[in-house]
C-alpha positions in Angstrom: -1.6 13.1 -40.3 1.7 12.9 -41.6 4.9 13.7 -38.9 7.3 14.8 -41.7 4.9 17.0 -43.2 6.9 21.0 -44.0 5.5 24.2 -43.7 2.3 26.0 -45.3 2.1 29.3 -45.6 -1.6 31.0 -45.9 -2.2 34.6 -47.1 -4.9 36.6 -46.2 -5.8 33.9 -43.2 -7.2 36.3 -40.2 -10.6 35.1 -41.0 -13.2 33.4 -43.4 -11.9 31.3 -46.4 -8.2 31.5 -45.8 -8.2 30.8 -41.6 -10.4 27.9 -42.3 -7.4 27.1 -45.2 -4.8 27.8 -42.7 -6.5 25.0 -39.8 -6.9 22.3 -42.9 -3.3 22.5 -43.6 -2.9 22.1 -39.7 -4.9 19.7 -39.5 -2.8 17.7 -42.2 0.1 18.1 -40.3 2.1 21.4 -41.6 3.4 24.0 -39.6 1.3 26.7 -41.0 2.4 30.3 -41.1 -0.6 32.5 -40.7 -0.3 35.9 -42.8 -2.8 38.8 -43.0 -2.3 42.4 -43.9 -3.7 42.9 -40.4 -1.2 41.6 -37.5 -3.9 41.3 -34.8 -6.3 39.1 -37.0 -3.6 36.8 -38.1 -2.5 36.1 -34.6 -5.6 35.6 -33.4 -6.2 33.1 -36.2 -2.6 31.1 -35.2 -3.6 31.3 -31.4 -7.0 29.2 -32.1 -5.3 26.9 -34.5 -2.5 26.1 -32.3 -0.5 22.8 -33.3 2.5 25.3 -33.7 0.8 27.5 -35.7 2.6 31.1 -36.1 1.5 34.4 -37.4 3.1 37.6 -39.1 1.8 40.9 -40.3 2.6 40.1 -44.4 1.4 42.7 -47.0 1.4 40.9 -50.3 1.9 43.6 -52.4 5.6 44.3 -50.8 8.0 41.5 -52.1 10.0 42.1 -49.3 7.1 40.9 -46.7 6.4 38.1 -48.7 10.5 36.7 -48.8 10.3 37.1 -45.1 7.3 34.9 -44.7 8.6 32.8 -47.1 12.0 32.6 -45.6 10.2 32.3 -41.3 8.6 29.3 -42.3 11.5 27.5 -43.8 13.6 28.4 -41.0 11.0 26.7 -38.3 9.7 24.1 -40.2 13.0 23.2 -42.4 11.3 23.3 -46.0 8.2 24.9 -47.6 5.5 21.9 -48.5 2.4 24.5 -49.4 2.1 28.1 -50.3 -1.9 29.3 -50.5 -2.3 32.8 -52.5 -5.5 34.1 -50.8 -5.3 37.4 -50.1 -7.9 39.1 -52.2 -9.5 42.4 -52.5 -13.1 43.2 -54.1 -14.2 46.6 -55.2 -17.6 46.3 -57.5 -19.1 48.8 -59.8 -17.7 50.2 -63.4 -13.8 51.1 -63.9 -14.6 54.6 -64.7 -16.6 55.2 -61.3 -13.8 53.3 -58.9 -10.7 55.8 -58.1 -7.4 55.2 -59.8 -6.2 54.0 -56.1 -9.2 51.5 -56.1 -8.1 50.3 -59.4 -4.4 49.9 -58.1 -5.0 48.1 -55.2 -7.4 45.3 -56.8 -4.7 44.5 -59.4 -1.4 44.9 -56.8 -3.2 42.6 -54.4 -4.7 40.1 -56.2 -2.7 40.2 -59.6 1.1 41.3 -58.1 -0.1 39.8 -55.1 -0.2 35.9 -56.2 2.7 36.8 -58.5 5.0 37.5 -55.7 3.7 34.3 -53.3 4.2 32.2 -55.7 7.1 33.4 -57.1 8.6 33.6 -53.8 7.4 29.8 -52.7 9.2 28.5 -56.1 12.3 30.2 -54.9 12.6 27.9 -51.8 10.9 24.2 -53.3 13.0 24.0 -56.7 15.8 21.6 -55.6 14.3 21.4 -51.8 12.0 18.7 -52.4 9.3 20.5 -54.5 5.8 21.4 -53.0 2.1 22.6 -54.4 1.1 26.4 -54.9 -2.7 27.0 -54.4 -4.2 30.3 -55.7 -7.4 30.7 -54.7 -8.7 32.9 -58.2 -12.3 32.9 -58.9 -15.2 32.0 -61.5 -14.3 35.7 -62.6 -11.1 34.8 -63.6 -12.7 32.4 -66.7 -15.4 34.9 -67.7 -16.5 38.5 -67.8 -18.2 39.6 -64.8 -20.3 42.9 -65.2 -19.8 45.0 -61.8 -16.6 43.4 -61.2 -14.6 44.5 -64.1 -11.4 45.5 -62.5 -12.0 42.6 -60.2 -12.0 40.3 -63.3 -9.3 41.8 -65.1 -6.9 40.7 -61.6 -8.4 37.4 -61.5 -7.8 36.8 -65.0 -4.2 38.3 -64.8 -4.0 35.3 -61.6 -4.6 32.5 -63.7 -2.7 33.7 -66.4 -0.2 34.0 -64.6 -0.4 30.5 -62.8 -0.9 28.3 -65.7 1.9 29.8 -67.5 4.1 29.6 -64.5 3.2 25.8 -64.1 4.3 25.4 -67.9 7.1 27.7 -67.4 7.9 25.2 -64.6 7.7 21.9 -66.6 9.7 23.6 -69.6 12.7 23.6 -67.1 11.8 20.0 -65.9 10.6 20.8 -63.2 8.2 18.2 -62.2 7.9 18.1 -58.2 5.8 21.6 -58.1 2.5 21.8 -58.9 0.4 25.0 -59.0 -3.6 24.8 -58.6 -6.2 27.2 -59.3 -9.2 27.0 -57.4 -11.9 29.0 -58.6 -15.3 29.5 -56.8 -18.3 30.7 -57.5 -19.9 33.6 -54.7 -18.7 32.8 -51.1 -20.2 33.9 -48.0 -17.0 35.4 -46.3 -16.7 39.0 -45.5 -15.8 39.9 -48.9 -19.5 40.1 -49.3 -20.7 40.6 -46.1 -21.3 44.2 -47.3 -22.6 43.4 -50.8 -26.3 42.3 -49.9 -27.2 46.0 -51.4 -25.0 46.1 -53.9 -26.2 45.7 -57.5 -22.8 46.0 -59.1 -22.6 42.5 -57.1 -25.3 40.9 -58.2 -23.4 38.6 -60.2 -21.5 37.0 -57.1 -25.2 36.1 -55.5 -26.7 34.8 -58.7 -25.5 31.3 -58.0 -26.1 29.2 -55.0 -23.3 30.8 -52.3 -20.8 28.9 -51.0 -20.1 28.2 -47.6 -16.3 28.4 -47.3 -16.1 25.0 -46.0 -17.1 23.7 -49.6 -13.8 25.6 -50.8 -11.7 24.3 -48.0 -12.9 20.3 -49.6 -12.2 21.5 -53.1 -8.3 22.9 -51.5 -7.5 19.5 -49.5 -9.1 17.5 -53.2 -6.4 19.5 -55.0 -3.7 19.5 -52.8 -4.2 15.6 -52.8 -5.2 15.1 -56.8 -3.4 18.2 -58.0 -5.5 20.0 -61.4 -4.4 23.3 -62.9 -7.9 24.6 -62.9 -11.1 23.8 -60.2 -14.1 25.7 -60.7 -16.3 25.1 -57.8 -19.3 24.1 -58.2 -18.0 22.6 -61.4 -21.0 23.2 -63.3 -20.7 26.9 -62.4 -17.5 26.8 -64.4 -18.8 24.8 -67.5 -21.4 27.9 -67.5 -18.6 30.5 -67.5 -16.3 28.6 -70.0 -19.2 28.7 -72.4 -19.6 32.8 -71.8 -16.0 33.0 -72.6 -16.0 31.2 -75.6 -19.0 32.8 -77.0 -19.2 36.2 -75.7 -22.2 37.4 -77.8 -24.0 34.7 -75.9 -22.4 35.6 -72.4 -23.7 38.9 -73.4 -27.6 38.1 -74.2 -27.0 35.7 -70.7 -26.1 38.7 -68.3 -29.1 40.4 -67.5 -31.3 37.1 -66.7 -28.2 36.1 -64.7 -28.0 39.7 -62.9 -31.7 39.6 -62.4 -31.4 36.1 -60.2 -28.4 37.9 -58.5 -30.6 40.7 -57.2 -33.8 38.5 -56.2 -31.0 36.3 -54.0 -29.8 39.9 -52.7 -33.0 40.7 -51.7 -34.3 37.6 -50.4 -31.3 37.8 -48.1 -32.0 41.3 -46.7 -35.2 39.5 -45.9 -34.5 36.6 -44.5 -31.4 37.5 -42.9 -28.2 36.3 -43.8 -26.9 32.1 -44.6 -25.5 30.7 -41.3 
């Protein structure tokens, strides 16, 4: 643990991936700012990581939030080190059956969401030392994913977004920030708690799921070896690459791969849920 370590912020950190984000960068010495949407949950979350670890009430889609979260943790901890875009919302079935407010608040969260994080971490690390944006994206964001359309379009607007920022970034000469995508396959957190009876998710269960501490290794493996792009597992991302670059064959592919979503669905209605 290093003693001169800055501050981390964490959004979307009241539970699953992004708390257990939130206690790594703890646990590597940052004083970690603990945001949710929800005030109580991201309090709680701070309270058991301790170390120093505070909380705010931070809605990512207002700018305004974000600067203040941005501008609390430089204050306490003197400079911003980390900044983890997390904050993610999942509504599954076609565009044309989700509302138009459905729709909006997909793409305001996790599109305009990451935009304003990491726009607002660049803000305070260009000429402060520098520091490493993590946006947790997804395997949807390299490939189509039937279901998740809308949920795909936002992802895909994420990395977008980040990889041009980062070039954007080095243009300028900018070479002390780094951004990283991290993008995993289906992971059991709440976001798909609810999903087990879902077909329009089947494509999230038809991999093995993740336990979120396999996406916490792949954050502190970035944060240490920065990359552009992690697709975890790795070989889930080599499959979605190869969907993207040859969509007929992504096409012919989805039903098998839909089919082995919906036996794993079913198998864990069964069985009862991974611990």
């Amino acid at each position: 643990m290093s003693a001169d370590r800055g501050g981390a912020v964490v959004t979307g950190a009241g539970r699953g991936l992004g708390r257990q984000i939130a206690e790594l960068l703890a646990d590597r010495g940052h004083q970690v700012l603990v945001t949710d949407v929800d005030a109580a949950s991201a309090q709680a979350a701070a309270d058991e990581i301790g170390r120093g670890a505070t909380a705010m009430a931070v809605d990512v889609r207002d700018v305004t939030q974000v600067e203040a979260a941005r501008d609390a943790v430089v204050a306490t901890a003197g400079r911003l080190d980390v900044w983890v875009n997390n904050a993610g919302v999942l509504f599954t079935g076609p565009a044309w059956e989700q509302s138009p407010e459905q729709r909006s608040l997909i793409l305001d969260v996790n599109a305009v969401g990451t935009i304003n994080g990491t726009v607002a971490a660049i803000e305070a690390m260009r000429g402060a030392g520098g520091g490493h944006i993590v946006n947790i994206v997804s395997l949807a964001g390299l490939t189509a994913v039937p279901g998740e359309a809308v949920y795909a379009a936002s992802k895909h607007a994420a990395i977008g977004f980040s990889l041009s920022t980062l070039q954007d970034l080095r243009m300028v000469g900018s070479k002390d920030i780094d951004i990283s995508c991290i993008c995993p396959d289906g992971i059991w957190t709440p976001m798909l708690h609810d999903k087990l009876d879902d077909p329009a998710s089947a494509l999230s269960f038809s991999g093995k799921l993740l336990q979120p501490e396999e996406v916490v290794a792949a954050v502190e493996k970035a944060l240490d070896r920065p990359r552009p792009v992690t697709a975890v597992p790795g070989w889930r991302g080599l499959v979605a690459r190869l969907g993207d670059a040859f969509p007929g064959f992504g096409l012919a592919a989805v039903p098998l791969v839909v089919a082995q979503g919906r036996r794993t669905q079913r198998k864990l209605l069964r069985n009862g849920i991974p611990s």
